[in-house]
C-alpha positions as CSV (number, residue, x, y, z in Angstrom):
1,X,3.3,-4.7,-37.8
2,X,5.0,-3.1,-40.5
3,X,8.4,-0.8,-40.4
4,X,6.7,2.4,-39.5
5,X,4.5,1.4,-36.7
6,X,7.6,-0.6,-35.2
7,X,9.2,3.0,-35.8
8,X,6.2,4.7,-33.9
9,X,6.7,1.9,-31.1
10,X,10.0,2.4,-30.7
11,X,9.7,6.3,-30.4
12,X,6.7,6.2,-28.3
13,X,8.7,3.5,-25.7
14,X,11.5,5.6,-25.5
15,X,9.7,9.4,-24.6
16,X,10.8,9.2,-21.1
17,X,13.8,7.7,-19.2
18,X,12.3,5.4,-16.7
19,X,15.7,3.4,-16.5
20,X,17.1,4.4,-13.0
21,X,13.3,3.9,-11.7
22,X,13.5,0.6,-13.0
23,X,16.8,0.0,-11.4
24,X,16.0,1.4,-8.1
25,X,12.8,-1.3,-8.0
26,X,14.7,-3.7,-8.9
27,X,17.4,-3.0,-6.2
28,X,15.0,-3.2,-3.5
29,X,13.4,-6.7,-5.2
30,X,17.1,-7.9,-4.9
31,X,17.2,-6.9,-1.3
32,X,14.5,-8.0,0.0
33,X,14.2,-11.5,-1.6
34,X,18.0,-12.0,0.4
35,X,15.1,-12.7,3.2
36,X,11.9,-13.0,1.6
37,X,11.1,-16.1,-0.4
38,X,8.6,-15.4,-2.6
39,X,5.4,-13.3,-1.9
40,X,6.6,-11.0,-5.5
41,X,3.1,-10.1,-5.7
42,X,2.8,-8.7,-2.5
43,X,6.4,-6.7,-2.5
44,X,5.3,-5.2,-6.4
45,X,2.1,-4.0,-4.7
46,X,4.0,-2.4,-1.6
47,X,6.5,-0.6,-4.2
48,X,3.7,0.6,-6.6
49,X,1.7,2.2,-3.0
50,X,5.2,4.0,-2.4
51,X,5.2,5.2,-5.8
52,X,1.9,6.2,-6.2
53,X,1.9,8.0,-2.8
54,X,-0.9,5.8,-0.8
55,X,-0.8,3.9,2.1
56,X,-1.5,0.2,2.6
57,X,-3.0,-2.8,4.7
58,X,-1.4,-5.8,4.7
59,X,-3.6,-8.8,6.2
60,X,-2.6,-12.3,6.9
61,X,-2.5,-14.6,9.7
62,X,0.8,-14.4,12.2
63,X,3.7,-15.4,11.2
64,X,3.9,-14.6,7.5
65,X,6.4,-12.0,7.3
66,X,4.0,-9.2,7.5
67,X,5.9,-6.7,9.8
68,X,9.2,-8.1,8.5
69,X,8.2,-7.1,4.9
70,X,7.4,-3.7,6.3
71,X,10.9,-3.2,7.8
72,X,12.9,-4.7,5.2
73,X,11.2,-2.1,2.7
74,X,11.2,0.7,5.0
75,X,15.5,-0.6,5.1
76,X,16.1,-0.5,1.3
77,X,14.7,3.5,1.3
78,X,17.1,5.7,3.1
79,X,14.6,7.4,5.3
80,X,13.0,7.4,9.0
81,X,10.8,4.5,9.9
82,X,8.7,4.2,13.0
83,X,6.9,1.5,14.8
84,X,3.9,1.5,16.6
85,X,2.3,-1.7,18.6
86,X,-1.3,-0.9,18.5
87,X,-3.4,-2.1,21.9
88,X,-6.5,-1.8,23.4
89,X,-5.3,0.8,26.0
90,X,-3.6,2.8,23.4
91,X,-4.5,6.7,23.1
92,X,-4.3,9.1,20.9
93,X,-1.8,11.1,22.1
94,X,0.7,7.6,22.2
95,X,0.4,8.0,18.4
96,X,0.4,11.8,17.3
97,X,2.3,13.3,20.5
98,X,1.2,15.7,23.0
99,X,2.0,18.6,24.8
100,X,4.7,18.9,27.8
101,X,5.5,21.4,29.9
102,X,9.4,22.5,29.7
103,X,10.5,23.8,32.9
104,X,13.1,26.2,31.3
105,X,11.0,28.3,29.1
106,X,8.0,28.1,31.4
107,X,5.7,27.3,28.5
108,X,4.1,24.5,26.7
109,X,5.8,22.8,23.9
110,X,5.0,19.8,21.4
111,X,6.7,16.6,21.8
112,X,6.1,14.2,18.6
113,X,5.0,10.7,18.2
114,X,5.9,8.0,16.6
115,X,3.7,9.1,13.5
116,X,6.0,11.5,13.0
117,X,8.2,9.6,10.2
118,X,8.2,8.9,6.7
119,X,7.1,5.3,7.0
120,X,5.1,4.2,9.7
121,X,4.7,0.6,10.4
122,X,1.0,-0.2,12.5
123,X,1.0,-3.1,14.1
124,X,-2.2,-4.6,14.7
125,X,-4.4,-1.9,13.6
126,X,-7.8,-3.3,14.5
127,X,-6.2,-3.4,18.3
128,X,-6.6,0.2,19.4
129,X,-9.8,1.8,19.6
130,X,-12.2,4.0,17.6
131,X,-10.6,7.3,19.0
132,X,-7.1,6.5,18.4
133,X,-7.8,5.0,15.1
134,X,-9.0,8.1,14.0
135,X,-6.9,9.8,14.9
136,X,-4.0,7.8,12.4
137,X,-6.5,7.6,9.6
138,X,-7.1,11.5,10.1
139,X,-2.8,12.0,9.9
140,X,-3.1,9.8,6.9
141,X,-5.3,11.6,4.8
142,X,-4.0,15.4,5.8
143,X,-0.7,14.5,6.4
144,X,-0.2,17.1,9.3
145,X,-1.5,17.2,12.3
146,X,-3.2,19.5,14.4
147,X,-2.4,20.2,18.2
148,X,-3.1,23.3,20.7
149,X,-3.5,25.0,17.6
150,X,-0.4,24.6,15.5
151,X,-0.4,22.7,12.2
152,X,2.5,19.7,12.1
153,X,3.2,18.7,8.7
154,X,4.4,15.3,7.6
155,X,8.1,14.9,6.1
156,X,7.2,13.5,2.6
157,X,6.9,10.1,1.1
158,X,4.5,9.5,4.4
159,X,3.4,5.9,3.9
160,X,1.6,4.0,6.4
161,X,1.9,0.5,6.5
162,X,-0.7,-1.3,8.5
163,X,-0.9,-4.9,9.6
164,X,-4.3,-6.8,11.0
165,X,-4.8,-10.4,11.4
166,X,-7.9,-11.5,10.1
167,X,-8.8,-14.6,12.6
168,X,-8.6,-13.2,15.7
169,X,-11.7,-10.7,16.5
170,X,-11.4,-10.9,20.1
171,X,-10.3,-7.9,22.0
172,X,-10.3,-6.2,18.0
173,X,-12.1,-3.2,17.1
174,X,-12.9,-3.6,13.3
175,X,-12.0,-0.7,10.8
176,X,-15.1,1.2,9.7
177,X,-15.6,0.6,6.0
178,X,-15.0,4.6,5.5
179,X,-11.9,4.5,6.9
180,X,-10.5,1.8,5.1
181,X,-11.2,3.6,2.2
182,X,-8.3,5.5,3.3
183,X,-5.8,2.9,2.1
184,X,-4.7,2.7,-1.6
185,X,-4.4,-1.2,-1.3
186,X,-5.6,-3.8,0.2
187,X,-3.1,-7.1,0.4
188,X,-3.5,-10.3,1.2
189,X,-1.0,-12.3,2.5
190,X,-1.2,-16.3,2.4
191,X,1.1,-19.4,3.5
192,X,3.6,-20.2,1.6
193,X,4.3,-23.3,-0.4
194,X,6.1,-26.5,0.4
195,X,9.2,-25.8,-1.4
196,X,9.0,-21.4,-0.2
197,X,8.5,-23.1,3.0
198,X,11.7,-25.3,2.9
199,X,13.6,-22.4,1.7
200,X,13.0,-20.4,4.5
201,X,13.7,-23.1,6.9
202,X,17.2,-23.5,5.3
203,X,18.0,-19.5,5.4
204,X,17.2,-19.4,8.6
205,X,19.8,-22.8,9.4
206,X,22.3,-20.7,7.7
207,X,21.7,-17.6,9.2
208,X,23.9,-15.9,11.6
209,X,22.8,-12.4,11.9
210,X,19.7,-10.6,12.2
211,X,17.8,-10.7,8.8
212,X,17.1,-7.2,8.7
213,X,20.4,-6.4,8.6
214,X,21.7,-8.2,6.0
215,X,19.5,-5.9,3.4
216,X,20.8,-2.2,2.5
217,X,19.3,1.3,1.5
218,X,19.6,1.3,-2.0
219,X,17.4,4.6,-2.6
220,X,16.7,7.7,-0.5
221,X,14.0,10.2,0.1
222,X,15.2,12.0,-3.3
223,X,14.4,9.2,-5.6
224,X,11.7,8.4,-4.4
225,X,10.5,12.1,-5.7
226,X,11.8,11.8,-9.0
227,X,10.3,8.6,-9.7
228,X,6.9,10.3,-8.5
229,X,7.5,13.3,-10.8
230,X,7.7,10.2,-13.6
231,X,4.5,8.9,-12.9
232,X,2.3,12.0,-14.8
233,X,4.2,11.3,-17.7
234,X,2.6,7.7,-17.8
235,X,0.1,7.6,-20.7
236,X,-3.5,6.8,-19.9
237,X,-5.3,6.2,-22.7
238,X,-9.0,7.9,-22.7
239,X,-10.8,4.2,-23.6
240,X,-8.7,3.3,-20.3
241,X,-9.9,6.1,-18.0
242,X,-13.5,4.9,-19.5
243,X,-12.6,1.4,-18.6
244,X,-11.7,2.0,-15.0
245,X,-14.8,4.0,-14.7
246,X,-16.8,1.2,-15.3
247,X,-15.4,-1.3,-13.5
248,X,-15.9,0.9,-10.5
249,X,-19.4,1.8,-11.5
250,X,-20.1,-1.7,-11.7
251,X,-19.7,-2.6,-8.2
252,X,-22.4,-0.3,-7.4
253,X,-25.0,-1.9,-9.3
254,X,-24.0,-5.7,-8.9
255,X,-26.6,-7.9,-6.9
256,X,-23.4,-9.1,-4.5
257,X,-22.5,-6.3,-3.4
258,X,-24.5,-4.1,-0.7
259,X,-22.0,-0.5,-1.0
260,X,-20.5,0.0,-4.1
261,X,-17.4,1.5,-4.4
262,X,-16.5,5.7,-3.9
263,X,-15.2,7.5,-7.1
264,X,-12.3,7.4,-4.4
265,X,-11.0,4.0,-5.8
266,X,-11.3,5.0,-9.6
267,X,-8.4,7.6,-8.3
268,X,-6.6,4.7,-6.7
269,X,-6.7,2.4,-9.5
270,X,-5.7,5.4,-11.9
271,X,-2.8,6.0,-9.7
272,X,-1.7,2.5,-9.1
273,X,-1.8,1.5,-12.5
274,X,0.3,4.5,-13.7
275,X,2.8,3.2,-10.6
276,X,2.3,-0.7,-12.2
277,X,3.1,0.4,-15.9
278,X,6.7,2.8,-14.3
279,X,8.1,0.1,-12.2
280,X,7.7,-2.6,-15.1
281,X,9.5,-0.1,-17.2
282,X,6.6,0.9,-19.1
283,X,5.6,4.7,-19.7
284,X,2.1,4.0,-20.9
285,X,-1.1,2.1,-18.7
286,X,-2.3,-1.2,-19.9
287,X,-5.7,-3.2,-19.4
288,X,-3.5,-5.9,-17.6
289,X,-2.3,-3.5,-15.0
290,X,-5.7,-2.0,-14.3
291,X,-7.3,-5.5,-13.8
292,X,-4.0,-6.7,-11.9
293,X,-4.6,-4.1,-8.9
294,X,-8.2,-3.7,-9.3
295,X,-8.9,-6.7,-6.4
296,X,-6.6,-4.7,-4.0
297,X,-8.1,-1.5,-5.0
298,X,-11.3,-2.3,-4.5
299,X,-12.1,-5.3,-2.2
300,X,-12.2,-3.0,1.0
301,X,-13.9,-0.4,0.2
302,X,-17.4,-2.5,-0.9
303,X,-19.8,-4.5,1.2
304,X,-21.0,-8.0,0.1
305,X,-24.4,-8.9,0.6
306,X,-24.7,-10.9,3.6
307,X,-26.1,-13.8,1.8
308,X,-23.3,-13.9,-0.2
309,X,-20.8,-13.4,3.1
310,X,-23.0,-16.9,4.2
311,X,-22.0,-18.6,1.2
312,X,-18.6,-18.2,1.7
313,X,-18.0,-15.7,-1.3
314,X,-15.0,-13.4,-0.9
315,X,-14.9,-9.9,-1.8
316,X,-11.5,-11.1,-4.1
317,X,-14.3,-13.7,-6.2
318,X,-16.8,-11.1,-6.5
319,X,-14.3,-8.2,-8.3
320,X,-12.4,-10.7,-10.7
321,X,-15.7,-12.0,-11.2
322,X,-17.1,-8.3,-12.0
323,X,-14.0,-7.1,-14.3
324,X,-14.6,-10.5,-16.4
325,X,-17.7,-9.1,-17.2
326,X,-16.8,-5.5,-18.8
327,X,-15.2,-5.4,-21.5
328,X,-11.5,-5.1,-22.0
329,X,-10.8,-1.7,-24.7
330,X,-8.6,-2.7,-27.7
């Protein structure tokens, strides 16, 4: 590289200020590993979802740190946060609100639920049935809700963050695939190792409080929008637009997969990978970033065939397996 195109780099690193974003991410990295040991991969993915305004499902057996993660993130961002236990008996109006009667005025008036907030932990997701499932995924994609005729809106960021277990089906009622499609990510969470697992166990010896409240907000409801209005500014270039394009394209013409993918996730993985590039302090998309988040993007929202299901292939194998095949623009 000679002078002037280190020149050209350095100007073209430097067009926008993405420092106190990079600061703020970091913060909540440094808070949340005071409890979490490792699982960096699923805490970026979380962060770029809250950038990149979309909501996410976090699935792993119990007991590893699913919820936890979901309040200790909710802590670090100075904003309301809202729990909700999903179960088979739950209704729709447990969720959303409903309508009481107030004595006083002699009328009807709206008394909200726990969706009402600005992140929503779900519990359980695949617990609850069709109708009040629905009715969450229908809050998720309007943010606002309807009732007797009035319009709620949502306070924003509105990020829902859903947990299911994978394993246990009974007494479940699985997500349809177009509703999942209303999650930006899908994330996996798996055991930890040996020596992640011997670190917890020696926190936890040590520990005399509640975990949850040994980490701090360290950015607010403000920040959160400026670091949003950054994310247009992140340079896409055209060859990479092309190149997401494809990838998605692809999954509806490979002999694995059953439904391809809607031109819904070619909008996630553009948004997600302009998040990616900000909160590794870079203002312009690369191809790493797009195949990064293009397994969590994409792996619920297509259908393997069912041979392929009875061989044991995961949805994870058959996307990295996919985006090998396309070529990367230089």
């Amino acid at each position: 590289m000679d002078n002037s195109e280190m020149e050209n780099q350095e100007s073209f690193e430097s067009r926008i200020d993405l420092g106190p974003l990079k600061e703020g991410v970091a913060n909540i990295r440094a808070e949340i590993g005071k409890v979490i040991v490792g699982q960096e991969k699923m805490i970026d993915l979380i962060l770029t979802a809250i950038l990149a305004d979309g909501h996410i499902l976090l699935e792993g057996v119990p007991g590893v740190a699913k919820t936890l993660t979901a309040k200790l993130v909710a802590k670090t961002i100075s904003v309301d946060f809202s729990r909700v236990q999903f179960t088979p008996d739950l209704m729709p109006s447990d969720v959303i609100g409903t309508s009481v009667f107030n004595m006083k005025k002699s009328d009807f008036e709206f008394k909200q639920g726990p969706i009402f907030s600005n992140i929503v932990l779900i519990d359980e997701i695949n617990r609850a049935p069709a109708k009040t499932q629905a009715a969450l995924f229908e809050v998720m994609e309007e943010r606002q809700v309807s009732v007797d005729g009035e319009t709620y809106k949502m306070n924003s960021p509105y990020i829902v963050l859903a947990t299911q277990n994978p394993i246990e089906q009974e007494g479940t009622y699985r997500l349809p695939e177009a509703q999942l499609d209303r999650f930006l990510f899908k994330i996996e969470i798996g055991y930890p190792t040996v020596e992640q697992e011997t670190q917890i166990l020696a926190r936890q010896a040590s520990r005399k409080t509640d975990a949850v409240l040994e980490v701090a907000s360290v950015i607010s409801d403000t920040n959160i929008k400026a670091y949003r209005d950054l994310l247009t500014e992140i340079l896409v270039d055209e060859k990479l637009l092309k190149y997401i394009a494809e990838i998605v394209n692809q999954t509806r013409h490979d002999a694995s997969i059953y439904l391809g993918a809607s031109p819904r996730a070619s909008l996630a993985l553009l948004a997600g990978s302009r998040a990616y590039a900000a909160i590794n302090g870079r203002d312009f998309v690369t191809p790493d970033d797009i195949k990064f988040l293009a397994p969590s993007v994409l792996k619920h929202r297509i259908i393997l065939t069912p041979e392929k299901e009875m061989e044991g292939i995961t949805a994870d194998d058959v996307v990295n397996q996919l985006v090998s095949k396309i070529e990367v623009p230089r």
